[in-house]
N, C-alpha and C positions, 0 to 999 in steps of 0.2 A: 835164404840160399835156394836157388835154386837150379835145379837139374837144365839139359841140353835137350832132351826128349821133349819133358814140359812145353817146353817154351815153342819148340818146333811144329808139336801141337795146335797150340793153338795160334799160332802163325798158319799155319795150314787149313783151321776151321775159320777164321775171318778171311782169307783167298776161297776159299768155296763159300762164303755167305755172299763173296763179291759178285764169285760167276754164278751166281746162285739171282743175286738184286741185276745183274747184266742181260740176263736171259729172261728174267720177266720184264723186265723194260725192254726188250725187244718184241716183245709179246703183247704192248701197251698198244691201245688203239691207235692212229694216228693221229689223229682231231679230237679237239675237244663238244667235234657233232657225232662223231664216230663214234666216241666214248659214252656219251648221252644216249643213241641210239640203243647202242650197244646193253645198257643199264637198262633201260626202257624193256628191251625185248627182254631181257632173264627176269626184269619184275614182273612184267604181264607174265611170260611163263609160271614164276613162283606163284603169282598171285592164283591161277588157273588152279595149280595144283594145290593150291590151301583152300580155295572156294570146294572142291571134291570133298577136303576133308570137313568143311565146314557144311555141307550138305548132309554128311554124313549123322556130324551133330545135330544137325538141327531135327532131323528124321527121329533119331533117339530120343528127345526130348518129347516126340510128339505132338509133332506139330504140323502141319499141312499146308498145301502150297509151295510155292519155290522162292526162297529170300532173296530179293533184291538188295535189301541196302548194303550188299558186297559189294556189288555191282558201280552202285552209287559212288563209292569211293578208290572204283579202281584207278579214275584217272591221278586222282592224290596219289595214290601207290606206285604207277609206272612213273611217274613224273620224278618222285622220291629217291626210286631207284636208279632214274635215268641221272638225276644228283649225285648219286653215289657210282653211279660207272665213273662220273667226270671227279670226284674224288680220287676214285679208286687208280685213278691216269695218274693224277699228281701223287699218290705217295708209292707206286712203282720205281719214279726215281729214288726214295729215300733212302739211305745205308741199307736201316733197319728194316727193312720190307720183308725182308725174312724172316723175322722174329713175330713180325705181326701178322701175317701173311694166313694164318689159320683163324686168328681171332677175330681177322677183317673178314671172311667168309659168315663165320657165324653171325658176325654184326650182322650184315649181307641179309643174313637169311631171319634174323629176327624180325625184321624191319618190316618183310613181306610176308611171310606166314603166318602170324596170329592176328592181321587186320583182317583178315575175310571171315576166319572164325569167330573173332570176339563180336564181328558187326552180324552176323549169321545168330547169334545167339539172343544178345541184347536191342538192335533195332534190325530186325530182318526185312522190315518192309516187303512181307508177304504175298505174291499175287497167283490167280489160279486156285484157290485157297480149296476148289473142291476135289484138286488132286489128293491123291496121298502124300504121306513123305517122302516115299521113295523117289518119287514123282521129280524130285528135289537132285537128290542122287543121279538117277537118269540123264536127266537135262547137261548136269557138269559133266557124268562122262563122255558125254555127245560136245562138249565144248573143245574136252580133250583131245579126243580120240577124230571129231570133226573135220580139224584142220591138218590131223596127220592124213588121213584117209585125201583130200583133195589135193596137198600136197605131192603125195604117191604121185596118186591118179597124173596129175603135170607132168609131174617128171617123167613118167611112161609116157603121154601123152605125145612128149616132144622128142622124145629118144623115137619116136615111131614114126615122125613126119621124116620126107626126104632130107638131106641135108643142104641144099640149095633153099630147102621153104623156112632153113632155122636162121639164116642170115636178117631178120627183123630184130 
């Protein structure tokens, strides 16, 4: 037996799971290069910021130099992700996108964060080796912080040129 409320309920929470799967499919890249790309640039980002943390270990361990063998494997990494943005397209249309919608983030985020520390720790393919550690450390913040800084820099750059000379 059941009540008139019940039922209205969840008549009403499967209508918002709908505009809920409707809205991120509108939100889906266009292309499945779009999507790719898209995957691509948040794995090289993630990866960036887990190589940081992976400097960081490696420093603690005491060890010297700056690990490369991150490095070595990032292209596997954005490639991986760049996979999974073009996943991530196809199951936006699914019902269920809502339901999975937090779980797929986490997946997301597994996939690219513990490769640069696990390969930082076990093969770091070390070079510079008469740096310190920190030495380590440094360099990733500079890979970070690098490309924000000339980014800026463009943007002012071009907001300062006349606006006849931005027509290229």
């Amino acid at each position: 037996m059941t009540d008139g409320v019940g039922d209205q309920d969840r008549r009403g929470d499967a209508v918002g799971d709908a505009d809920t799967a409707r809205a991120a499919e509108e939100d889906a890249p266009a292309s499945v290069l779009e999507a790719f790309g898209y995957g691509c640039l948040v794995g090289g980002l993630l990866y960036f910021l887990s190589y940081f943390t992976a400097t960081i270990v490696y420093a603690v361990l005491l060890r010297r130099g700056i690990p490369l063998g991150p490095f070595i494997a990032l292209p596997i990494g954005v490639v991986v992700m760049g996979l999974v943005g073009v996943a991530e397209r196809r199951l936006l249309r699914w019902e269920r996108w809502p339901e999975v919608e937090a779980l797929w983030s986490q997946v997301s985020f597994v996939l690219a964060a513990p490769l640069p520390i696990a390969l930082a720790v076990v093969w770091p393919k070390p070079v510079a080796t008469e740096l310190p550690g920190i030495a380590a450390v440094a360099f990733s913040i500079a890979l970070i912080v690098g490309p924000i800084v000339v980014l800026f820099v463009a943007i002012r750059w071009r907001a300062r040129r006349p606006p006849e000379a931005q027509q290229d």
